[in-house]
Every structure is written in C-alpha cells, then in structure tokens.
C-alpha positions in Angstrom: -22.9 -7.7 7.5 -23.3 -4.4 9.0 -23.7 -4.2 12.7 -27.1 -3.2 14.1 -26.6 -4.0 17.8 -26.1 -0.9 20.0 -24.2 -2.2 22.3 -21.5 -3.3 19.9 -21.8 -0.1 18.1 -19.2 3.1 17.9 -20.6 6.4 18.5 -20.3 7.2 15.0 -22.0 4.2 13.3 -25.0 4.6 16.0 -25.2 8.3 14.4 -24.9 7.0 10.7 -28.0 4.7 11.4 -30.0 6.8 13.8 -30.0 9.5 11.1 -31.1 7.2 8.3 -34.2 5.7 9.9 -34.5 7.1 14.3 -36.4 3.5 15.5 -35.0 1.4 18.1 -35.9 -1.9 19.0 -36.1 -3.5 22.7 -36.6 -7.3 22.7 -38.1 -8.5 25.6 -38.7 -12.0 26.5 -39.7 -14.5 29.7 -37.1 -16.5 31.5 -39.1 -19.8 31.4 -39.2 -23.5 30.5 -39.4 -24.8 27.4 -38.2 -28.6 27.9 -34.5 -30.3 28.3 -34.1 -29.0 24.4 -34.0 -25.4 24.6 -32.2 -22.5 26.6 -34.7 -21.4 29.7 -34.2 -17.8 27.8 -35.2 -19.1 24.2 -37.8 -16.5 24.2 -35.9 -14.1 24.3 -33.5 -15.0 22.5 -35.5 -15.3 19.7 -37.0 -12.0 19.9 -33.3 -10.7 19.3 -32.9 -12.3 16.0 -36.2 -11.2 15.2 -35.0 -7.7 16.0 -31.4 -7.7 14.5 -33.0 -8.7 11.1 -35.8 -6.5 11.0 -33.3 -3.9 11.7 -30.8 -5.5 9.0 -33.6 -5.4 6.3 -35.5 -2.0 7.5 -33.0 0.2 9.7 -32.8 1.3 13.3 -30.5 0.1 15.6 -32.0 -3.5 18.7 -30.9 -2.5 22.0 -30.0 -5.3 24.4 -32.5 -7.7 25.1 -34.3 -7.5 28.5 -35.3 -11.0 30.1 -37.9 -11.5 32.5 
C-alpha cells in the first residue's frame, strides 16, 4: 500500500504525490473520554484513518494529527 503519511514520507515520494493532486489533510481531534473501552484520544485517532484513506482512494498526502 502506498504511503500517504507525510511524516513517513521521502522528499521525493511527497513531490510525486503533491504534483498529482496539491491537498493536504490535517486531522484534528479532542483529547477526551469516551469510557474504560477506548483510547482518551479515539477521536482523533479516528480522524486519521479517515484521512489516510481518503487520501489512499483520492490523493494528497494527511499530515500528523493534532490532538486537543
């Protein structure tokens, strides 16, 4: 599967992809609580993979995701 993550990106693959379709996505997501069950970031977490596979299916590259 082709990498789409910036920050695990080489210069040249961030060119290839930039080139092809220039969108970049930012997930952002709250640090809160969602029961014993989940991850206190699972917002944001969530909005990652929502941005790694629209980028997968559509192009662009997902920045790191920003929790608050």
């Amino acid at each position: 599967m082709e990498e789409v993550r910036y920050h695990m990106m080489r210069p040249g693959q961030i060119a290839v992809r930039r080139d092809a379709f220039p969108a970049a996505y930012i997930p952002i997501g709250t640090l809160e609580w969602h029961g014993l069950h989940n991850p206190v970031g699972a917002d944001t977490l969530q909005a990652d993979g929502l941005a790694v596979m629209c980028a997968r299916k559509g192009g662009g590259v997902v920045f790191p995701p920003l929790y608050y």
